[in-house]
C-alpha positions, 0 to 999 in steps of 0.5 A: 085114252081114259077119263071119267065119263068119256065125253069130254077129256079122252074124246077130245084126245082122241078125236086130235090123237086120230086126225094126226095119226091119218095126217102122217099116214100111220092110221093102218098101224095105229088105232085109237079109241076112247073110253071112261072109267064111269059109266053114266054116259055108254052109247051117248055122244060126246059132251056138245061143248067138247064137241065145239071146241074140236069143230071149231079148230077143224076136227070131226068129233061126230063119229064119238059115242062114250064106251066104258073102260073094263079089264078086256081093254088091257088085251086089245091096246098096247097103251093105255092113256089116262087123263088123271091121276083118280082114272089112272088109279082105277085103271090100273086096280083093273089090270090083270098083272104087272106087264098090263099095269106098265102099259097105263100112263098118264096122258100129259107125260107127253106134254113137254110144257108140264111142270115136271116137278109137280106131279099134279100137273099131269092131270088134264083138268076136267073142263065138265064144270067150265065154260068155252075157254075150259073146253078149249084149254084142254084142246090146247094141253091135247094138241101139244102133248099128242104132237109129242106122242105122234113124234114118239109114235113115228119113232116106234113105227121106223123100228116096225110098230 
């Protein structure tokens, strides 16, 4: 999961995206991590109103500390999840050929609830600038679109992922 900073959007995705992954017991398969494009916040935890918000709704966002993305990431994780159109550009001007650059998606391509014919509606809005109900609207988009992704995943693990 990728957005600016790595302190509100891509933990939140991530934190959810974890929590559900050790629900259904795919955990041992299945590793998640984090990180943002920028790198004003590397080491730091995350945003304490994104923090909130996933406390609030029974998540454990303590463990979060914001990680820079780089171009090593494309040799460790076999898909990389943007949380807009700016991080998934800068994404893939860092990828190392083609096969890395198809491995970068947008996020909400999972979220069944977008607006398919506006290409802007896959961008998760950035909540930094926003109040508790900005904060908990991205924790809405995340929890519907990682159901999605979690029903994809268990596909993929039937066939031996």
């Amino acid at each position: 999961m990728v957005c600016l900073g790595n302190i509100c959007r891509s933990p939140v995705a991530a934190v959810v995206l974890a929590a559900k992954v050790d629900d259904a017991g795919l955990s041992e398969r299945i590793s998640i991590r984090s990180s943002g494009t920028g790198d004003w916040h590397i080491g730091g935890p995350m945003d304490p109103r994104a923090a909130a918000s996933l406390t609030a709704a029974g998540y454990d966002p303590s463990a979060h500390r914001a990680a820079q993305f780089n171009r090593s990431w494309f040799d460790n994780h076999d898909l990389i999840l943007a949380m807009d159109a700016n991080n998934h550009r800068d994404i893939t001007r860092l990828a190392p050929d083609q096969q890395a650059t198809d491995r970068v998606l947008m996020f909400r391509s999972f979220d069944a609830q977008r607006d398919a014919d506006d290409p802007f509606d896959l961008d998760v809005p950035d909540p930094y600038y926003g109040g508790p109900d900005d904060y908990r609207h991205v924790l809405d988009i995340v929890e519907r679109t990682t159901d999605q992704l979690l029903s994809e995943l268990q596909q993929l693990n039937g066939s031996g992922i």
